[in-house]
C-alpha positions in Angstrom: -16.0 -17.5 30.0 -15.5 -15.9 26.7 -18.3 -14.4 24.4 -18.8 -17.1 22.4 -19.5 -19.9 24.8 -21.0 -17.2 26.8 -24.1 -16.7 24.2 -24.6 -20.3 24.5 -25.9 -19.9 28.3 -28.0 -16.9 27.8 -30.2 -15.8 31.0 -33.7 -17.2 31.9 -34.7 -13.8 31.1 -34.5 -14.1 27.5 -36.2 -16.4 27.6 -39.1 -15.4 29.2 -40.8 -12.8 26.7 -40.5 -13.2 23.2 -38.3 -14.4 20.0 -37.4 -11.1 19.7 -36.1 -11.0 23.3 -33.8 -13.7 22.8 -32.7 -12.7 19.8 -31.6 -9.5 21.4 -29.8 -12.0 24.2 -27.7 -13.5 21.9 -26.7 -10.0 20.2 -26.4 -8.3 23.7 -23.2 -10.7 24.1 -21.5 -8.3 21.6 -22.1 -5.2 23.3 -18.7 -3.7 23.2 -18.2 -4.5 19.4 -22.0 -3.2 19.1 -20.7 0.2 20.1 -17.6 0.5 18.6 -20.0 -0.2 15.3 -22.5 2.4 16.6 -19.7 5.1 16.7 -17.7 4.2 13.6 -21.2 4.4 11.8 -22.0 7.7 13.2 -18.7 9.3 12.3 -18.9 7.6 9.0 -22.4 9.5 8.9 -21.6 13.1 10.2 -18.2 13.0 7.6 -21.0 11.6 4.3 -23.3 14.2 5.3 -20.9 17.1 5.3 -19.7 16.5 1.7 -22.7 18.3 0.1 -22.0 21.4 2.3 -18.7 21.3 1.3 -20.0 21.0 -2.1 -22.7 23.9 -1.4 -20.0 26.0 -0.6 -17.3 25.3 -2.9 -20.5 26.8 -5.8 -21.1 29.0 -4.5 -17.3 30.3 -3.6 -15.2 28.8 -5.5 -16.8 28.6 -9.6 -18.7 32.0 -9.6 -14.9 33.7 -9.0 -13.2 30.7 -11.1 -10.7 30.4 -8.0 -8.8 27.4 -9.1 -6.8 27.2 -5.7 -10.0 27.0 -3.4 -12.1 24.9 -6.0 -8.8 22.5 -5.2 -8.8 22.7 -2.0 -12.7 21.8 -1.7 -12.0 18.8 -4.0 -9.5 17.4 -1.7 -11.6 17.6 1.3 -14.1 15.9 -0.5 -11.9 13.4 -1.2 -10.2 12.8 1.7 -13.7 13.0 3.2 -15.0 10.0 1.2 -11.7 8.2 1.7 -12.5 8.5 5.8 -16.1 7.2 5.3 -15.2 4.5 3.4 -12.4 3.8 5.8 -14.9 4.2 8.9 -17.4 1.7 6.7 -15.1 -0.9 6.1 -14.0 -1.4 9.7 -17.7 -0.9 11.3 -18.9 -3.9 8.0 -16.0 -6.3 9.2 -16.9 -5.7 13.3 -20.3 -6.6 12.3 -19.9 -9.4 10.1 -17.8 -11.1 13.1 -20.9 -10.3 15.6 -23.4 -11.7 13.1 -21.2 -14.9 12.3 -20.8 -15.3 15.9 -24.2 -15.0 16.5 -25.6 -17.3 13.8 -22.9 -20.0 15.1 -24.2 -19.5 18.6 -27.7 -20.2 17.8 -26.9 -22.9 15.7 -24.7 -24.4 18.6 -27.6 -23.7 21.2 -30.5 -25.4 19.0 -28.3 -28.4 18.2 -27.5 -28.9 21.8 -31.4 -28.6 22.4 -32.0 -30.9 20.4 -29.9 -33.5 22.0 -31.8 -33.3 25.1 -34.9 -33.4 23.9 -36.9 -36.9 24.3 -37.7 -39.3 21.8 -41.2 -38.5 21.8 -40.2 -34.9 20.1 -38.6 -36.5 16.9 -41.2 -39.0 16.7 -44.0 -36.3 15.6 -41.2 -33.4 14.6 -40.1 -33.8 10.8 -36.8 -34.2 10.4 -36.4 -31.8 7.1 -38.7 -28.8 9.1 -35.6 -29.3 12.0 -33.0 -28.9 9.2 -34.5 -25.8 7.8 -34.6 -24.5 11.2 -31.0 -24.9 11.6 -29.9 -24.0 8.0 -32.5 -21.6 6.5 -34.2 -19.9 9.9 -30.4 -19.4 11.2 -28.8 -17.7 8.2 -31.9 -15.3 7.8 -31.6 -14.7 11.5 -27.8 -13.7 11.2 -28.5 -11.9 7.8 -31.2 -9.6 9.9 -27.6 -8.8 12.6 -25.6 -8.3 9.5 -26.1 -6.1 7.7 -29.0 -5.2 10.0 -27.4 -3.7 13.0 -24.8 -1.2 11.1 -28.0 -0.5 8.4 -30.4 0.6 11.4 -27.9 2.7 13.1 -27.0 4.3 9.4 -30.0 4.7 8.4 -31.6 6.6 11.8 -28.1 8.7 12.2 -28.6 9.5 8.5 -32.5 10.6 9.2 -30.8 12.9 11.9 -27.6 14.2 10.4 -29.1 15.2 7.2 -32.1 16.7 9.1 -30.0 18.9 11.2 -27.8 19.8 8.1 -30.9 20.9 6.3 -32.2 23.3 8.7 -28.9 25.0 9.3 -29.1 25.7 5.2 -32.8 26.8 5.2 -35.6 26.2 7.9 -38.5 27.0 5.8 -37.5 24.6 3.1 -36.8 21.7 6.3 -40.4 22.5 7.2 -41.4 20.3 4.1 -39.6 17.7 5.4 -40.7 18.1 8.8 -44.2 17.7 7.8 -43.9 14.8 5.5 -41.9 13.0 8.3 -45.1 11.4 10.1 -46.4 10.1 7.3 -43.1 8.8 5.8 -42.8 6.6 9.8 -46.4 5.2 9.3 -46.2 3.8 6.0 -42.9 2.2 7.6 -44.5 0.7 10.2 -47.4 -0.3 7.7 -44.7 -2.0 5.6 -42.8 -4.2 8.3 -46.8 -5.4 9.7 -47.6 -6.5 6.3 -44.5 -8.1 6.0 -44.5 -10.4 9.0 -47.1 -12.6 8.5 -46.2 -13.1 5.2 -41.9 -14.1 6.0 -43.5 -16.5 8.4 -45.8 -18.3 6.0 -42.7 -18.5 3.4 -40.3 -20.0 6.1 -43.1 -22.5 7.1 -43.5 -23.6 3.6 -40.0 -23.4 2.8 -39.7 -25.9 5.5 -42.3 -28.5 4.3 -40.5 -27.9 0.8 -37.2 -29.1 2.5 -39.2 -32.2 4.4 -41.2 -33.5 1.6 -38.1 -33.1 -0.3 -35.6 -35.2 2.3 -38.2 -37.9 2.8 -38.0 -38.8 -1.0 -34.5 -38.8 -1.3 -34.5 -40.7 1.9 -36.9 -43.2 0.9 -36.3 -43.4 -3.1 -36.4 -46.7 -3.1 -39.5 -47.2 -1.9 -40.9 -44.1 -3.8 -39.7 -46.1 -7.3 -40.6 -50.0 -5.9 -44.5 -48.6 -5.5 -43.8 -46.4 -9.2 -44.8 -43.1 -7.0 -42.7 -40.5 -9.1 -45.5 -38.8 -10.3 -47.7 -38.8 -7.2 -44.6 -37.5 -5.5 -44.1 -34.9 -8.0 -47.6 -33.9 -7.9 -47.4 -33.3 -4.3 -44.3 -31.6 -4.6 -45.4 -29.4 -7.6 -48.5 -28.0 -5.0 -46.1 -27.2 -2.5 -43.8 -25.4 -4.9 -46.6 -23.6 -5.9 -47.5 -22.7 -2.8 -44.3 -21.5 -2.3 -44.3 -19.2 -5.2 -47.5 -17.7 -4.7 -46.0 -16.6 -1.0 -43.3 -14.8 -2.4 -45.7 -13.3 -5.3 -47.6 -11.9 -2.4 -44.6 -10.7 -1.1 -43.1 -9.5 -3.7 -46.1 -7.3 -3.5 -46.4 -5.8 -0.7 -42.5 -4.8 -1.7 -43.3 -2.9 -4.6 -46.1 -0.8 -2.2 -43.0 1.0 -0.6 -44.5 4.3 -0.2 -41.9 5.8 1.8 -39.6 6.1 -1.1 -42.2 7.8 -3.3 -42.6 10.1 -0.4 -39.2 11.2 -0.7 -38.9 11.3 -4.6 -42.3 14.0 -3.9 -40.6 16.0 -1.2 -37.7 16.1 -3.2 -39.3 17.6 -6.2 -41.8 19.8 -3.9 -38.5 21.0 -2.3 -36.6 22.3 -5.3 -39.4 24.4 -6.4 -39.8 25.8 -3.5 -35.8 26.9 -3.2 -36.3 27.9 -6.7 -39.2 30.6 -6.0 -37.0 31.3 -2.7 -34.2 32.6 -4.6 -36.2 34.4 -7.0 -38.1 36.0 -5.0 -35.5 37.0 -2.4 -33.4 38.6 -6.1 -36.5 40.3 -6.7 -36.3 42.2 -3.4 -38.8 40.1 -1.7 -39.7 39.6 1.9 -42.8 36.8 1.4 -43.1 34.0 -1.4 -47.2 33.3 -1.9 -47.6 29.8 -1.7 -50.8 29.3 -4.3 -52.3 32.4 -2.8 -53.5 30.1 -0.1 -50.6 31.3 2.8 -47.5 32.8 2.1 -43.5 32.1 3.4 -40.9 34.0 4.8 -38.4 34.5 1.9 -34.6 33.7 3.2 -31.6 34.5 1.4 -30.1 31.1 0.5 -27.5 30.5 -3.0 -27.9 28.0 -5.6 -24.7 26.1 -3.7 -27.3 25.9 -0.6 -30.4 25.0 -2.5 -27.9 22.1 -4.4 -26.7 20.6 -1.2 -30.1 20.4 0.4 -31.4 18.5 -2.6 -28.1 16.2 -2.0 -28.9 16.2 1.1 -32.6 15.0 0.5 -31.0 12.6 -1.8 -29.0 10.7 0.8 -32.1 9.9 2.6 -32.8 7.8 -0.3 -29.9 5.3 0.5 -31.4 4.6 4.0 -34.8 4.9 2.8 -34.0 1.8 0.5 -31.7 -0.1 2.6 -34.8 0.4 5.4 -37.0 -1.4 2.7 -34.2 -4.1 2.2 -33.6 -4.2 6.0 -37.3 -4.5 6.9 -37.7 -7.2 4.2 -34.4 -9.0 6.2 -35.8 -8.2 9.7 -39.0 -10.0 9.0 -37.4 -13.2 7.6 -35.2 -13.3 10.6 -38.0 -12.7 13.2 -39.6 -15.3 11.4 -36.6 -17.8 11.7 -36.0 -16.7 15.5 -39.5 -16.8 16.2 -39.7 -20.8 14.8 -36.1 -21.6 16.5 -37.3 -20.1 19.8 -40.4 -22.1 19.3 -38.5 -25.0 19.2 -36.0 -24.1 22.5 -39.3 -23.4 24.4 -41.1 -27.4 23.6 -41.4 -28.7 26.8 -39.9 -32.1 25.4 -36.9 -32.3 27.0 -36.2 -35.4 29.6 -36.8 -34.3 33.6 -33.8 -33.1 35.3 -32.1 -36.1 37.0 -29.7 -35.7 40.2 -26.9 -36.7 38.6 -25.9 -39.6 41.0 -23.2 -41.5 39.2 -22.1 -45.9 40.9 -19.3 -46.5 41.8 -19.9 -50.0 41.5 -22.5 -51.7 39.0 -23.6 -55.0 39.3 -26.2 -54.8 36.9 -29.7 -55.7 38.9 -32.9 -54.0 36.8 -36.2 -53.5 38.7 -39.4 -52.5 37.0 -41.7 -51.2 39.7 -45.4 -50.5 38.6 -44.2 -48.4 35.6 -46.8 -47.2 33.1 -45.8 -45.1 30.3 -47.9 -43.3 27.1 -46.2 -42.3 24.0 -49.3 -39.9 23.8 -51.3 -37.7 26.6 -54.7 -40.0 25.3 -54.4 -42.2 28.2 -53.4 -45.4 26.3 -51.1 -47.1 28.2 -48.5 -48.6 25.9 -46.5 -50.1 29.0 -49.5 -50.6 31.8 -48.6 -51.5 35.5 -44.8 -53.8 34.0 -43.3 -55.1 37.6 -40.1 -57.4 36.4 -37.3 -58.1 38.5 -34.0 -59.1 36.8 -31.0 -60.4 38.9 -27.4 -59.2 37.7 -25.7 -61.7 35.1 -29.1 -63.1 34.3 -30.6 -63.5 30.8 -34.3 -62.7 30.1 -36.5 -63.1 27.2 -39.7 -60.9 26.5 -41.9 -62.2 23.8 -45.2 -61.2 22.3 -47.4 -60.2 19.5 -46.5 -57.2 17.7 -47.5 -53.8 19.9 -47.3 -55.5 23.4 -44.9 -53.1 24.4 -41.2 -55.1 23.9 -39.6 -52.9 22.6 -40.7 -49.9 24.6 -39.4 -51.6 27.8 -35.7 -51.3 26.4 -36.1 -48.0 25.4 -37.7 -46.9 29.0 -34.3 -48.6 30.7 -32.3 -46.6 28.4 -34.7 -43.6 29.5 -35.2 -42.2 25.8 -38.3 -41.6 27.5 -39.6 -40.7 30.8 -42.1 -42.4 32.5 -45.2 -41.7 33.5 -45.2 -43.5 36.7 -43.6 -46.1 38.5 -39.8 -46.4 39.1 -37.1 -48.5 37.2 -33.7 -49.2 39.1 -30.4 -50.0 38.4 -28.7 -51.6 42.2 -31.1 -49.9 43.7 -30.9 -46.6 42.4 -33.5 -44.9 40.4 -32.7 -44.3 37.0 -34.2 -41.1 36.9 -31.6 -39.3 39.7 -28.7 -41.4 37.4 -26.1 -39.4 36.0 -27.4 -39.9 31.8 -23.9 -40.0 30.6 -22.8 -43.1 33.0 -26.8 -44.4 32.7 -25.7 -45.1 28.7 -22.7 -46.1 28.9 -24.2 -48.8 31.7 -26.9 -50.0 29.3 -26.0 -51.1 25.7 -28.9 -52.1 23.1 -28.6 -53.7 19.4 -32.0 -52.9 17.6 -33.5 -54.1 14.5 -34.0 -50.9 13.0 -30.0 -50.2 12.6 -28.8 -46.4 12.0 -25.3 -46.4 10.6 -23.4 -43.2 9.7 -21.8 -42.0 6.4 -18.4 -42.5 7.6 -16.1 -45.8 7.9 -16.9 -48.7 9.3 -14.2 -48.5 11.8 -15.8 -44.9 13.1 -19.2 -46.6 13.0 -18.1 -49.5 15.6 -16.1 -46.8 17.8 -18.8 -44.6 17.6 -19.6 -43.5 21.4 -16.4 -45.3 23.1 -13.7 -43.3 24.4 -10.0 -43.9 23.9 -10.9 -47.3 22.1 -7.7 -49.0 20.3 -7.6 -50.9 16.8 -7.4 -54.2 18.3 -10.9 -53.5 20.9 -11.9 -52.5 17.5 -11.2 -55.8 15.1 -12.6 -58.0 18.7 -15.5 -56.6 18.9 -16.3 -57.2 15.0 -15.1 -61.1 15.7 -17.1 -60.9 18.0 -19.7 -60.0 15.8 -19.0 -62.4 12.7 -18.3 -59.2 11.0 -14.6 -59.2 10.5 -14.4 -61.3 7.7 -17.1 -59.6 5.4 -15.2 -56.4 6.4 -11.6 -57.7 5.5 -12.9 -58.3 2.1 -13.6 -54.8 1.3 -10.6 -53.4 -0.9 -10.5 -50.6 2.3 -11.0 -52.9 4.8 -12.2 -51.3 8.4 -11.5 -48.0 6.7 -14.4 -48.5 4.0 -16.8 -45.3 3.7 -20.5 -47.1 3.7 -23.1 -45.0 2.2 -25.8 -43.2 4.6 -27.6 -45.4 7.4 -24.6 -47.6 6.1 -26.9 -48.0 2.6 -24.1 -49.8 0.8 -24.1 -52.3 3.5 -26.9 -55.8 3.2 -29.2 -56.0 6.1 -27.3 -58.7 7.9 -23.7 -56.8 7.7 -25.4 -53.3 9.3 -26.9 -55.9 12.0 -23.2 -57.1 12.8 -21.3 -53.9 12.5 -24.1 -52.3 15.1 -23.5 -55.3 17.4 -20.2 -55.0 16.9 -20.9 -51.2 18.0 -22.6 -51.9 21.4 -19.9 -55.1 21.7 -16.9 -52.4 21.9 -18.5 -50.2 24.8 -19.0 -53.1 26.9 -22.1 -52.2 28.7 -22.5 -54.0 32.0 -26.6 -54.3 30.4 -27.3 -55.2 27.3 -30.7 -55.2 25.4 -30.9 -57.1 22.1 -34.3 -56.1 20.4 -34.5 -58.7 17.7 -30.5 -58.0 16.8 -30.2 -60.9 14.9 -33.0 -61.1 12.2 -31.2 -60.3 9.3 -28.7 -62.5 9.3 -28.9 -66.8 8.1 -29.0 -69.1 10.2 -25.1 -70.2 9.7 -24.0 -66.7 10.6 -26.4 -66.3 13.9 -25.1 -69.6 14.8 -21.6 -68.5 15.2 -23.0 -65.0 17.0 -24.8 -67.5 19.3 -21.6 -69.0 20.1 -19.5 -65.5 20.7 -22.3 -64.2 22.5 -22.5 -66.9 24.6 -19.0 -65.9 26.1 -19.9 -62.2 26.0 -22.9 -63.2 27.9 -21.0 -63.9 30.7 -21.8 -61.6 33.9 -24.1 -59.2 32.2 -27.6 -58.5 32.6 -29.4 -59.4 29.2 -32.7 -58.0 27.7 -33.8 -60.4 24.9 -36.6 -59.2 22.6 -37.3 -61.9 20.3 -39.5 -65.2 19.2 -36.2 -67.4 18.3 -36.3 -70.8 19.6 -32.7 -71.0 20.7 -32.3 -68.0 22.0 -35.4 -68.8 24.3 -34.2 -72.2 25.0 -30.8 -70.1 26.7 -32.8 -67.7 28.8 -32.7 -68.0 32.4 -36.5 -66.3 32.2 -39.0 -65.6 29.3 -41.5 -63.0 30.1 -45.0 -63.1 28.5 -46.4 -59.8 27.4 -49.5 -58.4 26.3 -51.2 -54.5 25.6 -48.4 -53.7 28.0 -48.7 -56.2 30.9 -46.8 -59.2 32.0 -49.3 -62.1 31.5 -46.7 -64.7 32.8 -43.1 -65.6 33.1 -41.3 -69.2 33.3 -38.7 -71.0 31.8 -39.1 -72.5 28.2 -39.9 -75.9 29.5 -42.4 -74.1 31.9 -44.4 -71.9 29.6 -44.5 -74.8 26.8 -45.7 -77.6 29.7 -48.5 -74.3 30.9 -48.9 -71.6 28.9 -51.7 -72.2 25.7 -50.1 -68.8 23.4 -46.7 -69.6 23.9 -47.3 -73.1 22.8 -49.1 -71.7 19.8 -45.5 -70.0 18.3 -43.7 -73.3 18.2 -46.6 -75.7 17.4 -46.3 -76.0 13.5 -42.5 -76.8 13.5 -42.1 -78.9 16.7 -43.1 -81.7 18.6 -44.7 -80.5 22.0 -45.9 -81.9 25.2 -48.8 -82.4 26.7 -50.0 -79.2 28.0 -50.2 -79.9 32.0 -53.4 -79.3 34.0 -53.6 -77.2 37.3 -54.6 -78.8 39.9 -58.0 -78.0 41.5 
């Protein structure tokens, strides 16, 4: 197993603890390259930090005598110094731009495969633009806190060390300034990135609501302009912006509060007057300098070249001091972005592991036993106590008012959802210990609500069949009265349609998506009102195909047409979740007072026919 796919399977452990945690599991894959970064930075650090004692010494040798040859000589180790470091740079920045692309494609690829298992209950309350913003906008802040991040934090620590060390061989009395300003310099730090956090948070969260409210009018435009909404929508989206703006005014801030580099521009200044008084005091024959009569100094003997390269010295903390402030500002957005991705890894929404039994052979028998199902944990019990038998080959019809349940007993076969209790069976084998590959391929549905994808038409009816030819292709949209309408597009079965297949008319999406579940050839098929977009002329000639395609498979009809009712071997009567009866048509008209009710203005009925007593 490589790296890469590695990082996709990272151990419970990281899990377990925090965002940061798992952040640190997906980095961890890169170890090696880690290190080689680590080293390269800290030679690249140890050779930058060396140039201003070079420079201290060619002053203090190399001018004063006006030696040309050794002034030369400095220069080209200088040079050839900076040329190393930038050399050393270059290859650490490339190492860690692969580890941070490879991390950011990782945690891209782990989220989106997350997602995929989640149930259908998540994406019915999740927002679809706060997901996208998680994948888009909380990734790339995440991989922009790796890179530059990891090579900044070893740079800017090694720096903190090197140029300490470097000082105090020039002159420890004038590294005791340093030394004492250090603690405070690592609390206003830590003072900086606490402030910050809270704040990165808040800006992602509203950055995502931005993104939502933003994809839900594009998505729905039309019916934004229809109800002449613009302004309410801009409204609304002008608070959010707003809200937005003042975020980042608050962050911007608590940036410009960065004490630690005022620190250093003080202990830089406090440092050269020191080394100033040093040197003239030690010329003056000297042994103690009198600091403001309060406590006095040891005098050393140090040159102007020494006192120059520990205030170039002191001025390369400045570069880590500011890429610390640019880091920090980095880190926090992509703990934020980790902290909301990790959030969403860690939702308990995901379906309930099955055994993955795959049949050999599928005949196509469905048993509801007792199943009751909630799309919410408030006890309401959209599918209550549902017991239906269904014999392989057979046809059945559910009807009933609007929020009976219908609909929810396809999507339960399917298992979008898990049950709450109860067991539903394919031949005798619980769905829930089914293999969900094999489960889906078994059980086909056509739903009203169509979702086609911005791609051809002929990718749209192949969509989720494997090694599926041209001519499967062109049946399968016979099959579904849709050839002809598509033969008349200048592209034909290679026509782009516009997203959810916009460019298409209600009853075209209807046939390419039947044509969809046509080309799969499920052994069970569910039709959820499949045909309610189309006339009447066009459903008649579905009728008829179907009819043949009906042929030794299990059908789910969820509908009120007459003629398809008239065709079912059963029609089931629901209501608030329960089966209140089931007969054939002739049955439920001759018994059954609501049934009788749907077709009562537009046909002739019977009689209804007592019970006997």
């Amino acid at each position: 197993m490589n790296e890469t796919t590695a990082s996709m399977y990272l151990d419970d452990k990281y899990y377990e603890k925090s965002h940061r945690y798992w952040m640190w599991g997906h980095v961890s894959v890169y170890r090696k390259k880690i290190i080689v970064i680590a080293i390269l930075t800290i030679i690249a650090i140890v050779v930058q930090t060396a140039i201003p004692l070079i420079f201290g010494r060619a002053i203090d040798d190399a001018i004063p005598n006006k030696d040309t040859n050794k002034l030369l000589f400095f220069s080209l180790i200088i040079i050839g110094f900076g040329f190393a470091r930038g050399i050393l740079t270059y290859i650490a920045g490339i190492l860690n731009e692969q580890v941070s692309q490879n991390v950011e494609m990782n945690v891209r690829l782990e989220l989106f495969d997350n997602l995929s298992k989640k149930n259908m209950d998540f994406f019915n309350k999740a927002r679809v633009g706060d997901l996208m913003s998680r994948a888009t906008q909380d990734t790339s802040n995440l991989t922009f806190a790796v890179s530059p991040g990891i090579r900044a934090v070893i740079a800017a620590v090694f720096g903190f060390i090197a140029a300490g060390i470097a000082m105090f061989t020039l002159s420890p009395t004038l590294s005791v300034v340093f030394i004492i300003i250090l603690p405070f310099y690592i609390f206003f730090m830590y003072r900086y990135a606490i402030s910050l956090q809270p704040v990165s948070l808040e800006r992602q969260e509203r950055l995502a609501r931005i993104q939502s409210v933003l994809q839900e009018n594009i998505t729905g435009i039309r019916v934004v302009r229809t109800f002449s909404a613009q302004k309410t929508e801009k409204k609304l989206f002008e608070e959010d912006i707003r809200a937005y703006e003042s975020i980042l005014i608050r962050r911007g801030a608590i940036s410009a509060l960065f004490i630690p580099t005022l620190l250093l521009g003080l202990v830089t200044s406090i440092i050269f007057l020191f080394g100033v008084s040093i040197i003239e005091a030690d010329a003056a024959g000297q042994s103690e300098l009198s600091i403001f009569g309060l406590f006095s100094i040891p005098v050393e003997s140090i040159t102007i070249g020494d006192l120059i390269a520990f205030i170039t010295l002191t001025g390369l903390l400045f570069w880590p001091t500011s890429i610390l402030r640019f880091l920090l500002d980095a880190t926090m957005l992509g703990f934020a972005g980790a902290q909301r991705i990790y959030f969403t890894l860690k939702t308990e929404a995901q379906l309930q592991e099955s055994k993955d039994i795959k049949l050999d052979q599928i005949n196509g028998k469905v048993k509801f036993n007792a199943v009751n199902f909630s799309y919410e944990d408030n006890g309401f019990k959209v599918i209550n106590d549902f017991t239906l038998e269904i014999e392989p080959g057979e046809t059945v019809a559910i009807i009933g008012a609007t929020g009976s349940g219908k609909s929810t007993v396809g999507r339960l076969l399917l298992r979008l959802y898990d049950i709450d209790d109860g067991s539903i069976e394919i031949d005798g084998m619980n769905i829930a210990d089914l293999n969900l590959n094999q489960l889906r391929q078994i059980v086909g549905i056509i739903e009203q609500d169509i979702y086609l994808f911005s791609t051809s038409i002929k990718a749209n009816i192949a969509y989720g069949a494997h090694d599926i030819g041209e001519k499967e292709i062109i049946d399968a949209a016979k099959a579904a009265q849709a050839h002809d309408f598509i033969t008349n597009f200048k592209e034909g079965y290679d026509t782009i349609i516009g997203e959810r297949g916009i460019t298409l008319s209600g009853g075209q999406r209807q046939r390419v998506a039947m044509a969809r579940t046509f080309v799969t050839d499920p052994k069970i098929l569910i039709m959820d009102d499949s045909t309610s977009a189309v006339d009447a002329k066009t459903e008649s000639k579905i009728q008829a195909a179907m009819s043949q395609l009906l042929k030794d498979r299990t059908t789910i009809i969820i509908t009120h047409r007459l003629s398809t009712l008239k065709n079912s071997d059963k029609i089931v009567f629901m209501d608030k979740g329960k089966i209140v009866t089931m007969g054939t048509h002739e049955e439920l008209l001759s018994s059954f007072e609501p049934y009788r009710q749907i077709f009562e203005g537009y046909m002739s009925l019977p009689p209804i026919k007592e019970e006997d007593e």
